[in-house]
C-alpha positions in Angstrom: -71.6 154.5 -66.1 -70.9 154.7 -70.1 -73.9 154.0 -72.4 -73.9 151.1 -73.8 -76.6 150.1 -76.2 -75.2 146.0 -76.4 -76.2 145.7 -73.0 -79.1 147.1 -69.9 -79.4 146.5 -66.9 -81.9 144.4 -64.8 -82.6 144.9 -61.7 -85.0 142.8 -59.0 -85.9 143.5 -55.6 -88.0 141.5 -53.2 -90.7 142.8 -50.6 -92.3 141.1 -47.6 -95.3 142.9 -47.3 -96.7 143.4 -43.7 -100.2 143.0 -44.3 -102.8 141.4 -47.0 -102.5 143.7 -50.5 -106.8 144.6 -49.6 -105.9 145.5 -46.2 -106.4 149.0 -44.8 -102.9 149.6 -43.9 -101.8 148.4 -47.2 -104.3 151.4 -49.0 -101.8 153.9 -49.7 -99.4 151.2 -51.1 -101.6 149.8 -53.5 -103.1 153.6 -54.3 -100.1 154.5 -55.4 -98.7 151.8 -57.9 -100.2 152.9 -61.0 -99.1 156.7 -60.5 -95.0 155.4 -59.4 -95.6 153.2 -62.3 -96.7 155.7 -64.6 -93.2 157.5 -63.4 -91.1 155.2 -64.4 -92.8 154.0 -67.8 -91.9 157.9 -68.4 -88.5 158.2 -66.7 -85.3 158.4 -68.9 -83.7 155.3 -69.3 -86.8 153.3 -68.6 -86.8 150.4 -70.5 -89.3 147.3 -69.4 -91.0 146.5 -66.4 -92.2 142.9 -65.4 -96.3 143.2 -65.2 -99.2 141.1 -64.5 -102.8 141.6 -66.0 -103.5 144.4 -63.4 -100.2 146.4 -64.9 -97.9 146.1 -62.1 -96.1 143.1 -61.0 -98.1 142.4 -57.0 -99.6 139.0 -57.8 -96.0 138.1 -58.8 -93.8 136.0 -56.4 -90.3 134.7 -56.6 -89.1 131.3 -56.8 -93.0 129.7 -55.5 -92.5 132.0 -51.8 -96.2 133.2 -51.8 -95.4 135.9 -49.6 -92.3 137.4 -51.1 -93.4 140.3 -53.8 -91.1 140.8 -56.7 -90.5 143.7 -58.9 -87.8 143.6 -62.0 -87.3 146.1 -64.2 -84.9 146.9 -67.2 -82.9 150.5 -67.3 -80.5 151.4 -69.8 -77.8 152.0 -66.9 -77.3 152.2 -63.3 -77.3 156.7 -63.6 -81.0 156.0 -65.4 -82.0 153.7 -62.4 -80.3 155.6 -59.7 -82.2 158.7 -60.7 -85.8 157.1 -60.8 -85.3 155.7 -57.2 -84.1 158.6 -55.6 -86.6 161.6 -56.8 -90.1 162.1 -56.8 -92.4 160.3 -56.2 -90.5 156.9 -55.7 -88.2 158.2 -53.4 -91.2 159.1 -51.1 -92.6 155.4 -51.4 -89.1 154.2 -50.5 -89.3 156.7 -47.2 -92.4 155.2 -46.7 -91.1 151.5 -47.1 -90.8 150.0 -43.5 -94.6 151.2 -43.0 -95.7 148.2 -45.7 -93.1 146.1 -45.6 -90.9 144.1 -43.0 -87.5 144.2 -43.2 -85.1 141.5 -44.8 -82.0 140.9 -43.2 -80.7 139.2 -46.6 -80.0 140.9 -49.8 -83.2 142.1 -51.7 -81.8 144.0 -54.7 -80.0 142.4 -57.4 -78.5 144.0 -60.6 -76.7 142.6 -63.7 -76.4 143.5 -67.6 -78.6 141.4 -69.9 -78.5 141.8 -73.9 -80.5 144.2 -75.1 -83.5 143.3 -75.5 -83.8 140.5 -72.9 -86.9 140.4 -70.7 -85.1 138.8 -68.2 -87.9 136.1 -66.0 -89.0 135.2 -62.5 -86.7 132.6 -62.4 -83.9 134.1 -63.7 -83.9 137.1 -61.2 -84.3 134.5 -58.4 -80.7 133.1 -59.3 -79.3 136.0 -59.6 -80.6 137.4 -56.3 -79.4 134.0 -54.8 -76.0 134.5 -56.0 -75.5 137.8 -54.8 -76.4 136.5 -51.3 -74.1 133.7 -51.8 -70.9 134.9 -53.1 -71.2 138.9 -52.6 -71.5 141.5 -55.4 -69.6 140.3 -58.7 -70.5 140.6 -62.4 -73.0 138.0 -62.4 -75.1 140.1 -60.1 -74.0 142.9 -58.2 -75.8 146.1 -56.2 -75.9 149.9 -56.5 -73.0 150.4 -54.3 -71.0 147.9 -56.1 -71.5 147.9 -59.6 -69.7 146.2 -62.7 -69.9 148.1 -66.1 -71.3 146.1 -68.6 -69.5 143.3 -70.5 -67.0 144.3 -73.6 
């Protein structure tokens, strides 16, 4: 994807966790948020991350679901994004996934361009996740494997 510094990208994904964030078999999970945090604050291309007062985003839910946890993130473009998920120590968290969480059947990443600049909200990520669901990847909000470049 071509840089451009008029626009980033925002991208959301949703988690249904499998157990209580204190229990036991949540440990490693919760162990390892600041350090896969600490990774992306650092990462090329990393531009914002949604946080609470504890510095990561797990007290956060989306649109009032008190189960679903959210994570949203700015990058300056899908290459920066791609290449925090898939090395390091994020990718082994994502091998690790299906041990925390259950597994969605809907759509639980969404991506689309925002001004630069824009802290995109809760609420806003929630729409955009909805609409993906609903109408399929287009440039209003679209996934990974079918991606838009950024508006003109």
């Amino acid at each position: 994807m071509t840089e451009n510094i008029r626009h980033e990208l925002a991208q959301v994904n949703i988690a249904l966790p499998k157990y209580p964030l204190d229990a036991p078999e949540f440990k490693d999970f919760m162990d390892g948020l600041d350090p896969v945090n600490a990774v992306a604050d650092a990462a090329d291309g990393f531009v914002w991350r949604l946080q609470d007062a504890s510095g990561n985003s797990t007290a956060l839910r989306l649109d009032g679901d008190d189960a679903l946890m959210v994570n949203l993130s700015v990058w300056r473009n899908t290459d920066a994004l791609t290449a925090f998920m898939y090395q390091g120590l994020h990718r082994e968290f994502l091998t690790r996934r299906r041990q925390w969480f259950e597994h969605l059947t809907e759509v639980a990443t969404a991506l689309r361009w925002v001004e630069a600049g824009h802290r995109p909200s809760v609420a806003e990520a929630g729409e955009r996740l909805a609409h993906l669901r609903a109408h399929g990847p287009t440039p209003h909000a679209f996934t990974l494997r079918t991606s838009f470049p950024p508006p003109a």
